[in-house]
C-alpha positions as CSV (number, residue, x, y, z in Angstrom):
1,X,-0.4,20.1,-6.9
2,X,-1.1,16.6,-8.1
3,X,-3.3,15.1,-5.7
4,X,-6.3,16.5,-7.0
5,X,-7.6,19.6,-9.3
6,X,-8.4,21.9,-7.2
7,X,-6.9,25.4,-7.0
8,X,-5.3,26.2,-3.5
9,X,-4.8,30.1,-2.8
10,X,-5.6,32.3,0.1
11,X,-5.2,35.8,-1.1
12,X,-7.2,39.4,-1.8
13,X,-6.4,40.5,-4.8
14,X,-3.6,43.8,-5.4
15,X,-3.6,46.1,-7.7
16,X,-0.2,47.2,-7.2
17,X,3.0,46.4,-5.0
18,X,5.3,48.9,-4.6
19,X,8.3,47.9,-3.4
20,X,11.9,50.0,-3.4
21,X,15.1,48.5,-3.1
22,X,18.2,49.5,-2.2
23,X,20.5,51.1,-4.6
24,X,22.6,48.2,-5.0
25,X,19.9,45.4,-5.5
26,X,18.3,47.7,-8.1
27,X,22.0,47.6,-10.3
28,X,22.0,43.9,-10.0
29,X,18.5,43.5,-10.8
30,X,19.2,45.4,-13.8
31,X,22.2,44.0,-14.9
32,X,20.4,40.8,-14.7
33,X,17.6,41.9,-16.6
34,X,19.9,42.9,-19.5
35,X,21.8,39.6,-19.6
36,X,18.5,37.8,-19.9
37,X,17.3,40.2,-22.9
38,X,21.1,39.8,-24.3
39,X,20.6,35.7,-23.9
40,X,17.5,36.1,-25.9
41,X,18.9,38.1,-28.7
42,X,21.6,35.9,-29.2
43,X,19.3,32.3,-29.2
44,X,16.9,33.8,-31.2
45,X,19.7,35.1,-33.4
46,X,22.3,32.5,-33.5
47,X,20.1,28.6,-32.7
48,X,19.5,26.4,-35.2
49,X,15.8,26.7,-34.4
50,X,15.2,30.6,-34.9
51,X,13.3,30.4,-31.9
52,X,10.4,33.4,-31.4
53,X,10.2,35.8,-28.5
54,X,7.1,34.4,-27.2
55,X,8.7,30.8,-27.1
56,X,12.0,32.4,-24.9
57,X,9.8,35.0,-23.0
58,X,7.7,32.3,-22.0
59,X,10.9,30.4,-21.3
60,X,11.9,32.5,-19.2
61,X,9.4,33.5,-16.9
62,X,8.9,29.7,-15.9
63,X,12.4,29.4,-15.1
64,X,12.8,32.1,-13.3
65,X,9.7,30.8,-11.6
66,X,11.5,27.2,-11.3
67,X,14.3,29.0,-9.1
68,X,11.7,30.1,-6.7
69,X,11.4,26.2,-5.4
70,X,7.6,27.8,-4.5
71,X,5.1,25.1,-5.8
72,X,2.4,27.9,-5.8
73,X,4.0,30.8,-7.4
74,X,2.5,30.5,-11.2
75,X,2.4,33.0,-14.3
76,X,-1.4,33.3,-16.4
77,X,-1.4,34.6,-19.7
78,X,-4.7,36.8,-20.1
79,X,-6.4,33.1,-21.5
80,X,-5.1,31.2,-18.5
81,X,-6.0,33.8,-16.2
82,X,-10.3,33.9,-16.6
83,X,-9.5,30.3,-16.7
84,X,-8.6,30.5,-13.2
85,X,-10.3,33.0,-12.5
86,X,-13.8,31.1,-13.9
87,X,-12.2,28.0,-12.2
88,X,-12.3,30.0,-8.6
89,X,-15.9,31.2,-8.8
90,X,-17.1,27.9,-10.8
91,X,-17.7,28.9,-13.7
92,X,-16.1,26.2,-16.3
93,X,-17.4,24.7,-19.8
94,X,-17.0,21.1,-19.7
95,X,-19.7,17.7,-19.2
96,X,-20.3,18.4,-15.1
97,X,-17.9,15.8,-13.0
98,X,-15.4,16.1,-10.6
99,X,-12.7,13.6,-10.4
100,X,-9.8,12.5,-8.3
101,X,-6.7,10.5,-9.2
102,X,-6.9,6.6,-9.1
103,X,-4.2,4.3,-9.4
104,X,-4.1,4.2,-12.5
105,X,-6.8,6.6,-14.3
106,X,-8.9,9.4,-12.5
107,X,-11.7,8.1,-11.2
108,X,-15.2,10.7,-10.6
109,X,-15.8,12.1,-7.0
110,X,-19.0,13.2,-7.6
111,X,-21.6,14.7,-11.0
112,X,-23.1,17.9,-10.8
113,X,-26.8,17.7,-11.2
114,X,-28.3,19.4,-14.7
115,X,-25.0,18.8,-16.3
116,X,-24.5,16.9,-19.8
117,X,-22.5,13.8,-17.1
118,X,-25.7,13.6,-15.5
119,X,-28.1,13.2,-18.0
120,X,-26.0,11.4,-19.7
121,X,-25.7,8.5,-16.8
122,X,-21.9,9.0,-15.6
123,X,-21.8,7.6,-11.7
124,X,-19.4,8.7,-9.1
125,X,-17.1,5.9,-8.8
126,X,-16.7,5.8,-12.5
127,X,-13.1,5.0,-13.5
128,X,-12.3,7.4,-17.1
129,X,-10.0,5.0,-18.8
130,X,-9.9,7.5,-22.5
131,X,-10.9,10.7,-23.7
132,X,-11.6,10.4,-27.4
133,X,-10.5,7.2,-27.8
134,X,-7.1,7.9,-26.5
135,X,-6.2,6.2,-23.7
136,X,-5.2,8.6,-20.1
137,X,-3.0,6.0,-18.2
138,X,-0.8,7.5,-16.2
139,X,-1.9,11.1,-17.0
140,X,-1.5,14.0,-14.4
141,X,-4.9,15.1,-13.1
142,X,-4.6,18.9,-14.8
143,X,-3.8,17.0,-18.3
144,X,-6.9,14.5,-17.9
145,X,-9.2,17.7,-17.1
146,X,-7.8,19.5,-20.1
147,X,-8.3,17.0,-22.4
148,X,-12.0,16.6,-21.4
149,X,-12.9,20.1,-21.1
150,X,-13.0,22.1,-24.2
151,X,-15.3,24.9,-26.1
152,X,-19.5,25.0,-25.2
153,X,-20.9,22.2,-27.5
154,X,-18.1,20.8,-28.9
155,X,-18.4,16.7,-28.5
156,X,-16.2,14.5,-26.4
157,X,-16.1,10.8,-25.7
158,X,-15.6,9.7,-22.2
159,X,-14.7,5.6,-22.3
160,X,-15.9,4.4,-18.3
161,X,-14.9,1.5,-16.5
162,X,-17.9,0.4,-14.3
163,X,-17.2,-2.7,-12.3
164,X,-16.4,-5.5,-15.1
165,X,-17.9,-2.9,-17.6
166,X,-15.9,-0.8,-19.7
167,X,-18.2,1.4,-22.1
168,X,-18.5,4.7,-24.5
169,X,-20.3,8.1,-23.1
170,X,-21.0,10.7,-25.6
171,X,-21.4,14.0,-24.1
172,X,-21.8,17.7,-25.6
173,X,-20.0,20.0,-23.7
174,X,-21.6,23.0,-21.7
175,X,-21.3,26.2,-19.5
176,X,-21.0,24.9,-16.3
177,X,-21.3,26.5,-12.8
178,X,-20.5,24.4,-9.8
179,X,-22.2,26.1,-7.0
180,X,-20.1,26.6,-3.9
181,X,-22.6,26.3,-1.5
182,X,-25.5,23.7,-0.9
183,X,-27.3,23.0,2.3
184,X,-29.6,21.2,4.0
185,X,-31.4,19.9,7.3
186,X,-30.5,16.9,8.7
187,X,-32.9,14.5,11.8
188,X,-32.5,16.3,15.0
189,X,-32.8,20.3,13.9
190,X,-29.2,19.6,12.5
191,X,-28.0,22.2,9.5
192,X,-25.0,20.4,7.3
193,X,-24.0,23.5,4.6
194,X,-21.2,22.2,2.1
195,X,-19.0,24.8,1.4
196,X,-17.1,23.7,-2.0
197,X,-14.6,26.7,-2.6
198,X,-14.0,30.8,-1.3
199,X,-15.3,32.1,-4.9
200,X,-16.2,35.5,-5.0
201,X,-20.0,34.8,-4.1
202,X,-19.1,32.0,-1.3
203,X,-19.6,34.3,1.6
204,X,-22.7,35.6,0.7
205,X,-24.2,32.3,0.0
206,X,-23.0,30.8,3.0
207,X,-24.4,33.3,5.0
208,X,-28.0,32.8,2.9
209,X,-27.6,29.3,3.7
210,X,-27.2,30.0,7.1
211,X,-29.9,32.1,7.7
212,X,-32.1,30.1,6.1
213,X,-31.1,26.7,8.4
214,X,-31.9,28.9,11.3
215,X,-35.3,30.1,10.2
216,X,-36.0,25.8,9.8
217,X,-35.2,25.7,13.3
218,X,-31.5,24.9,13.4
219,X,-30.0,23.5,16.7
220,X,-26.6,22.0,15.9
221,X,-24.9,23.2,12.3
222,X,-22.3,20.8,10.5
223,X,-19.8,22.9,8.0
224,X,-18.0,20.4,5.7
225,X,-15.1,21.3,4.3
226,X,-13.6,18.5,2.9
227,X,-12.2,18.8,-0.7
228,X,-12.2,22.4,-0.6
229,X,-8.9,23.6,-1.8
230,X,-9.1,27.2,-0.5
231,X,-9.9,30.3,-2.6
232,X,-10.2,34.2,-1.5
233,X,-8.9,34.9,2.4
234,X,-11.9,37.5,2.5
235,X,-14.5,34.8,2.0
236,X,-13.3,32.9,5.3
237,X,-12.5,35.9,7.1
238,X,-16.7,36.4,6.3
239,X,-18.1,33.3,7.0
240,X,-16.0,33.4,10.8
241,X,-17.7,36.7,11.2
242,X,-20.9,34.9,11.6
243,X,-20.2,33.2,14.7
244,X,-17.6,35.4,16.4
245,X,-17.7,39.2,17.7
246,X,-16.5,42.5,15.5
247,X,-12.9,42.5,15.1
248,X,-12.1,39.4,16.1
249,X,-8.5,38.2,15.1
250,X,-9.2,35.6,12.5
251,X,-5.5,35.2,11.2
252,X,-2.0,36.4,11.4
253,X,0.3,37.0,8.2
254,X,3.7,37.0,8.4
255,X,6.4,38.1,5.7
256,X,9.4,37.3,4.4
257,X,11.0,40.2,6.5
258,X,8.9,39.6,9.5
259,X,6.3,42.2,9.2
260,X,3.5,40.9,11.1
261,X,0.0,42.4,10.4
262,X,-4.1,40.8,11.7
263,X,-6.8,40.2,10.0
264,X,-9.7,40.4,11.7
265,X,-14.0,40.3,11.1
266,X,-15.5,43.7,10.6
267,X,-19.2,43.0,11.4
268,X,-20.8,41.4,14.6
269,X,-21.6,37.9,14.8
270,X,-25.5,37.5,13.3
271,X,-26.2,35.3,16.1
272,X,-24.7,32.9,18.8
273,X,-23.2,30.2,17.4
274,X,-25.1,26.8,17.3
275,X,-23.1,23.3,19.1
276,X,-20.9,22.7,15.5
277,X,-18.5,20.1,13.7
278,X,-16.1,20.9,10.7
279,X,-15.5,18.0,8.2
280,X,-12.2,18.1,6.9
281,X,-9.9,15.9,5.2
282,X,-6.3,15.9,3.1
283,X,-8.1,18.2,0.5
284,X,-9.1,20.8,2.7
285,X,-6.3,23.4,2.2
286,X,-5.5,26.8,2.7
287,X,-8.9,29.0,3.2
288,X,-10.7,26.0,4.2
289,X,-8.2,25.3,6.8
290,X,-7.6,28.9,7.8
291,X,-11.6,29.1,8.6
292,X,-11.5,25.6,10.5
293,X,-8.4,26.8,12.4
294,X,-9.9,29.7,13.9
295,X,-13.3,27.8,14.9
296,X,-11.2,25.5,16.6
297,X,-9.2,28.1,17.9
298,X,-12.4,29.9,19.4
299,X,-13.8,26.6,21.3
300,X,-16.4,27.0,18.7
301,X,-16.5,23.9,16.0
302,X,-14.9,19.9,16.8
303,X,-13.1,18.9,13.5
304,X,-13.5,15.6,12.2
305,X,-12.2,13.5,9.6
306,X,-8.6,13.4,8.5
307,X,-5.5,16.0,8.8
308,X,-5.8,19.0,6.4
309,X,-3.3,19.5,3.2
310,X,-1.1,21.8,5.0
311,X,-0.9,25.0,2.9
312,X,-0.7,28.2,5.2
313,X,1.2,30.6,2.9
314,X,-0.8,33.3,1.2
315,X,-0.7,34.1,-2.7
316,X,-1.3,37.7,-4.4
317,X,-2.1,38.2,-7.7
318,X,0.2,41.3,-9.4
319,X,-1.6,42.2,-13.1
320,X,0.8,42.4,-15.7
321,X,1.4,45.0,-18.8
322,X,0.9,41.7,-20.7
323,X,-3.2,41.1,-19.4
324,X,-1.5,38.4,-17.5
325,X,-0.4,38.0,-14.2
326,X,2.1,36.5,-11.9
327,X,0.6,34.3,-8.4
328,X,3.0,34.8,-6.1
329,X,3.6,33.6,-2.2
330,X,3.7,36.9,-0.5
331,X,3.4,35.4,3.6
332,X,2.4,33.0,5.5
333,X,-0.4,32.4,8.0
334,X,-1.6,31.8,11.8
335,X,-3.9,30.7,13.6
336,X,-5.4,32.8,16.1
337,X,-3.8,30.7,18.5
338,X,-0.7,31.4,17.0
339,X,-0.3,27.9,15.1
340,X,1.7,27.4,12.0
341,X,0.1,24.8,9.9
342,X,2.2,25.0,6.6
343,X,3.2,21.7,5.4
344,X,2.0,20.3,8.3
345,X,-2.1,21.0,8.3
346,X,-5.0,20.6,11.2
347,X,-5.0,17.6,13.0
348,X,-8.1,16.8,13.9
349,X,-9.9,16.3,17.2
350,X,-12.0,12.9,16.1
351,X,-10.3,10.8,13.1
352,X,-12.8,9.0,10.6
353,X,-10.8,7.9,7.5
354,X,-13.6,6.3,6.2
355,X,-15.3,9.2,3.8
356,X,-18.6,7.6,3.8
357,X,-18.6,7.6,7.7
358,X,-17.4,11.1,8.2
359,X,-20.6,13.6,8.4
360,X,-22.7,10.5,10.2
361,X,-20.0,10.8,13.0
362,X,-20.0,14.6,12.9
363,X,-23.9,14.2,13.6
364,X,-23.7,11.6,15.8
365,X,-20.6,13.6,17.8
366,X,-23.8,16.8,17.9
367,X,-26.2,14.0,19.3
368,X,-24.7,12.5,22.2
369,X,-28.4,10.8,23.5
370,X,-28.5,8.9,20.4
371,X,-26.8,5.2,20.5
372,X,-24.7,4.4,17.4
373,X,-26.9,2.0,15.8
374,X,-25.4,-0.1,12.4
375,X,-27.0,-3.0,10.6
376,X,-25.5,-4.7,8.1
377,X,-26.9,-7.6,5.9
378,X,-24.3,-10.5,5.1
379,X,-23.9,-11.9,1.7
380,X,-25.4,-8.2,0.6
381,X,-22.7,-5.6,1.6
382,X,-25.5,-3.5,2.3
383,X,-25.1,-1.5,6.1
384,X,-27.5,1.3,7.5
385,X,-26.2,3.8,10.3
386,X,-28.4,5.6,12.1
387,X,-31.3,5.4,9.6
388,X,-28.8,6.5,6.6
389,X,-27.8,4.2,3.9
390,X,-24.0,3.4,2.9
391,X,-23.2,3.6,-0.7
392,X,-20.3,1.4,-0.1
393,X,-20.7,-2.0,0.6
394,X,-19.1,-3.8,3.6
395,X,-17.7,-7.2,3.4
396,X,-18.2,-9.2,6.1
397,X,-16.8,-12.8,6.4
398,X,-18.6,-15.8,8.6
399,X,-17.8,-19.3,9.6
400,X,-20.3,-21.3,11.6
401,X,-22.3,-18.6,12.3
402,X,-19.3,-16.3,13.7
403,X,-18.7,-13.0,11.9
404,X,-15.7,-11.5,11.0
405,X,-16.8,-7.5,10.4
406,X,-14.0,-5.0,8.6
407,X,-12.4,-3.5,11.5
408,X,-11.9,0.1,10.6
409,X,-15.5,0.9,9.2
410,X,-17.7,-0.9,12.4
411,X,-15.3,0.4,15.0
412,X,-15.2,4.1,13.3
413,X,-19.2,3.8,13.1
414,X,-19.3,3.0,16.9
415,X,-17.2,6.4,17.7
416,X,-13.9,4.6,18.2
417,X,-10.9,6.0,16.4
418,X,-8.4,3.4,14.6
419,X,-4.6,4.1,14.1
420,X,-1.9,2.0,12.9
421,X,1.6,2.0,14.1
422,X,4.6,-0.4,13.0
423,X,1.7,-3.1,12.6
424,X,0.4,-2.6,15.7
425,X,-3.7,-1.7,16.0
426,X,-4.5,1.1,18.2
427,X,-8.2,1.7,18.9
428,X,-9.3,4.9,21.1
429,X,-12.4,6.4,22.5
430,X,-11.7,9.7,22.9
431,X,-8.1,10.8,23.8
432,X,-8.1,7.5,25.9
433,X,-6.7,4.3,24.3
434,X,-8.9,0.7,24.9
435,X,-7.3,-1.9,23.1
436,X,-4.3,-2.5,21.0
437,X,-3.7,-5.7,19.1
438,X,-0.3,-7.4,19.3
439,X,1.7,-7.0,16.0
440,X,0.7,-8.5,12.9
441,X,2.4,-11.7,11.8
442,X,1.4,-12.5,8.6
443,X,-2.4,-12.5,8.1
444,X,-3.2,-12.3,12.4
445,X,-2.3,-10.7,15.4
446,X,-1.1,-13.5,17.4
447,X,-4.5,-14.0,18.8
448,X,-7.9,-14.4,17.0
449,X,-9.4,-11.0,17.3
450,X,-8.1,-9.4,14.6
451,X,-6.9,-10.9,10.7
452,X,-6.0,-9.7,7.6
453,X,-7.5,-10.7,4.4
454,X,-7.2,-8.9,0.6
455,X,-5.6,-6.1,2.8
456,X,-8.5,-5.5,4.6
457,X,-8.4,-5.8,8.8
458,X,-11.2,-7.6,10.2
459,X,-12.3,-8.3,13.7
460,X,-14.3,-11.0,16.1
461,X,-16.9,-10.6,17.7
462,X,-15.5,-11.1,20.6
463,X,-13.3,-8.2,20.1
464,X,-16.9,-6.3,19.6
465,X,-17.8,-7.9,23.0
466,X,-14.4,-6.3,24.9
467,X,-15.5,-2.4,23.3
468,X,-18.6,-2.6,24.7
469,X,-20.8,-3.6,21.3
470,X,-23.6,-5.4,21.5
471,X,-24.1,-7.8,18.6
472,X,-27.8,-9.2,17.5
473,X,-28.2,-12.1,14.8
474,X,-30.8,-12.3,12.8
475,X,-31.5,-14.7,9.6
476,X,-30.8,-11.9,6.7
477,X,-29.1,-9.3,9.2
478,X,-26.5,-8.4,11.6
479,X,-26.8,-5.7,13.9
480,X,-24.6,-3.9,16.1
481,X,-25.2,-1.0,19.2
482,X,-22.5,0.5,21.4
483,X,-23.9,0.6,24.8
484,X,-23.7,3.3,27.3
């Protein structure tokens, strides 16, 4: 997986797989085993380059791994695999960021707090352009992370792009431990728990965090998921168990000879389950969208955001004689409903491509009495939903005292959902369409509601006049209510 560093599996571990086939497949099996030591014999024996068993054992395990076409199956020497393993439960040594892929260099998502990135004054947003002075253009993600991680306090220098800035950070790496799980209340008795990855502790903290909203009080809970790349199926199949009755199907696996078997919770629910949204977005694979699935499934949790990665096959880990081990795609998953998802993920029930927007909407979505309210300040970029803050700014263009506001972040702020189609703009409230713009030609639509500029869509205000938003001027501010 490029997209992003983050390890996707769904999968309890096994200690064995016993497996006996028929008397024919085991001859050819073995005749093919013996060809492949007799090819090695002969390269090592006969190339130019003398090449060492570890070279064509190594050699061969990926390509027999290659002929699998399974983008998930992997081998881990014994090094790899407590790197993995560390990676699942959080445990790394490097300077504390996360990052994503840009267009050009990988760019940080977000810096853990008490790491060396922290105190050392690395931003989210951050573009890394070099990693000891050599430059990372065009590098896959996993390479990038490599070359900035290394052995607990070594030194590595991060060069950062900052705006028009571009300037040296000196950092001493460190043990690191990303914490799966953080939490906290939000206005209106509202729990939001972030839910990072399906370590080995996730459950349990999960359900500390839980407990601990509802003894604040907790009304409405918010789960975010987004980002989280999966992790252990047991971990899911715990969390659900907090909301839903003892053996309660949570999944269905299927193999590749069609046995069918269900998974299902093994304690009662700890209490009724609060009024609940479940951010998710393109990263949310595998585990995350197994437990988001069955929420939705239950009629217990409205998911928000964008459609999930898509990734409902299940991995086992099989230890080797070596220490090492071989990740392989033993089945694939359902919903409780029924619903395969694999390569084709959770579509969800409100869209909000606009990151910064997403868990605002989520609260608003748990707050029906409450009136979107957003103010933005011209000239500035600086907007306010609801009493939050954007980080982003939002450009807003103006001619003779008429605003032109960017059309995708104030109509997803209001609750309206924005789609494109074969240049057409589609704007919903609910599952019921209210406008569509004509097709683009060039820069406008044919009409004046709607223009493009820098490849950004922006809209009239009179278009905020047909959707119902109310629009008050003031000298340094702008603001803007969706009325009832």
């Amino acid at each position: 997986m490029t997209k992003r560093f983050f390890f996707i599996l769904a999968c309890a571990f096994l200690l064995t797989f016993s497996w006996f086939p028929p008397a024919q497949a085991a001859d050819d099996f073995e005749s093919g085993a013996a060809l492949v030591v007799e090819f090695m014999d002969l390269l090592h024996e006969y190339h130019l380059n003398k090449p060492d068993a570890t070279v064509l054992t190594e050699g061969a395990i990926q390509g027999l791994l290659d002929s699998l076409e399974d983008p998930y199956a992997d081998y881990f020497s014994v090094e790899e695999l407590k790197g993995f393993t560390d990676t699942l439960n959080g445990d790394l040594v490097g300077v504390g960021i996360e990052v994503v892929p840009g267009e050009q260099y990988p760019q940080v998502l977000n810096v853990i707090p008490g790491t060396p990135a922290e105190k050392n004054g690395i931003k989210a947003g951050d573009v890394i352009r070099a990693v000891d002075g050599q430059s990372i253009s065009g590098w896959s993600l996993d390479d990038a992370v490599s070359k900035i991680r290394g052995t607990v306090g070594s030194k590595v220098v991060l060069t950062i792009k900052r705006g028009k800035d571009v300037f040296d950070i000196n950092l001493k790496r460190a043990d690191i431990h990303v914490p799966s799980v953080s939490q906290e209340m939000l206005p209106g008795n509202t729990g939001y728990i972030h839910l990072a990855a399906f370590g080995s502790t996730s459950s349990q903290e999960f359900n500390d965090a839980l407990h601990s909203l509802r003894a604040a009080g907790m009304e409405s809970l918010i789960i975010d998921l987004r980002n989280n790349g999966g992790g252990y199926l047991d971990g899911a199949v715990d969390i659900l168990g907090n909301f839903v009755a003892e053996d309660t199907l949570v999944v269905s696996t299927l193999d590749g000879q069609g046995h069918r078997e269900e998974i299902r919770t093994l304690e009662p629910a700890t209490a009724d389950a609060p009024p609940m949204v479940v951010l998710v977005n393109e990263y949310s694979a595998s585990a995350s969208e197994l437990l988001a699935g069955a929420l939705r499934d239950y009629k217990i949790a409205t998911l928000v955001g964008d459609v999930t990665y898509g990734k409902g096959v299940v991995q086992t880990i099989l230890p080797l004689s070596s220490g090492g081990a071989l990740k392989l795609t033993v089945s694939k998953y359902l919903t409780p409903a029924g619903h395969d998802i694999d390569q084709v993920g959770l579509i969800p029930d409100h869209y909000v491509l606009i990151a910064e927007l997403q868990r605002e909407v989520a609260w608003q979505l748990l707050h029906p009495e409450e009136v979107p309210d957003l103010a933005l300040e011209p000239g500035t970029g600086r907007a306010v939903l609801n009493g939050w803050a954007l980080k982003n700014t939002l450009a807003i263009e103006k001619k003779d005292n008429v605003y032109a506001l960017p059309l995708r972040p104030v109509l997803e702020a209001m609750l309206y959902q924005v789609f494109w189609q074969d240049g057409v703009i589609k704007v919903f409230a609910g599952q019921q369409e209210v406008w569509r713009s004509r097709p683009l030609v060039g820069k406008r639509s044919g009409r004046s509601d709607v223009f493009m500029q820098d490849g950004i869509s922006y809209l009239s205000e009179n278009l905020l006049k047909q959707l119902n938003i109310d629009i008050v001027k003031e000298k340094n501010k702008i603001t803007l209510t969706r009325k009832r």
